[in-house]
Residue, then its C-alpha position, 0 to 999 in steps of 0.5 A: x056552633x054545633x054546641x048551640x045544634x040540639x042532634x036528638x031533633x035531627x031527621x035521617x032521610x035515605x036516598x036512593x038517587x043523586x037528588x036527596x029530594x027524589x022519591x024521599x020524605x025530604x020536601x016534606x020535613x023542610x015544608x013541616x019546619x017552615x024551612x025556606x032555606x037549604x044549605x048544601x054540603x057534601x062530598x061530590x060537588x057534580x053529582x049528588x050535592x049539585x043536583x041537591x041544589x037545582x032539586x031544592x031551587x026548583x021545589x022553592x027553596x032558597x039555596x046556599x051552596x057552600x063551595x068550600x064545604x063541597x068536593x069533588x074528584x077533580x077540581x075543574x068538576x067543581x068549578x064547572x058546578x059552582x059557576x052553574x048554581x051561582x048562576x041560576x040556582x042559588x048563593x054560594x057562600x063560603x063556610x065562613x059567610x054562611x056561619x056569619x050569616x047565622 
C-alpha cells in the first residue's frame, strides 16, 4: 500500500486543540481535494482522534474509524469511544476492512 501513496503530495496541518479541524486549514484542503471520506487513526482513542471523528461527521464528512489503528491509556476508554462513534458518527473498520475496501 504505502509504495502505491505518493508522500511529496502530503499536506502537514498543525493543530493546537484536540479537534484537528478546529481553527486549522484541514476542512479546507479535504473540500480542495473533494475528499468525502476521512479516515481516523491515531494514538488517544478519547481525545483527540475521538473528537477528530464527531469534528469531521459534523462538518460532513464520512468517517471511518479504524478501531484497531487507535489506542488509548486504558482500554475501557477506548471502548467507551468506539461504541459511541459506531453509534452515530461514523463506520468503525478494522485495519484490514478498510485496506479492503481500498
Amino acid at each position: 500500500m504505502l509504495k502505491s501513496m505518493d508522500h511529496e503530495k502530503d499536506v502537514i496541518i498543525e493543530k493546537c486543540r484536540n479537534d484537528a479541524f478546529h481553527q486549522t486549514p484541514l476542512k479546507g484542503q479535504l473540500l480542495a481535494l473533494k475528499v468525502d471520506t476521512v479516515a481516523i487513526v491515531g494514538c488517544l482513542t478519547n481525545l483527540c482522534c475521538e473528537n477528530t471523528a464527531r469534528a469531521a461527521h459534523d462538518n460532513d464528512f464520512n468517517v471511518l474509524f479504524l478501531k484497531d489503528g487507535n489506542a488509548a491509556s486504558k482500554k475501557e476508554y477506548h471502548k467507551a469511544s468506539i461504541m459511541n462513534l459506531e453509534y452515530g458518527f461514523g463506520k468503525v473498520p478494522t485495519c484490514q476492512e478498510f485496506i479492503d475496501m481500498l
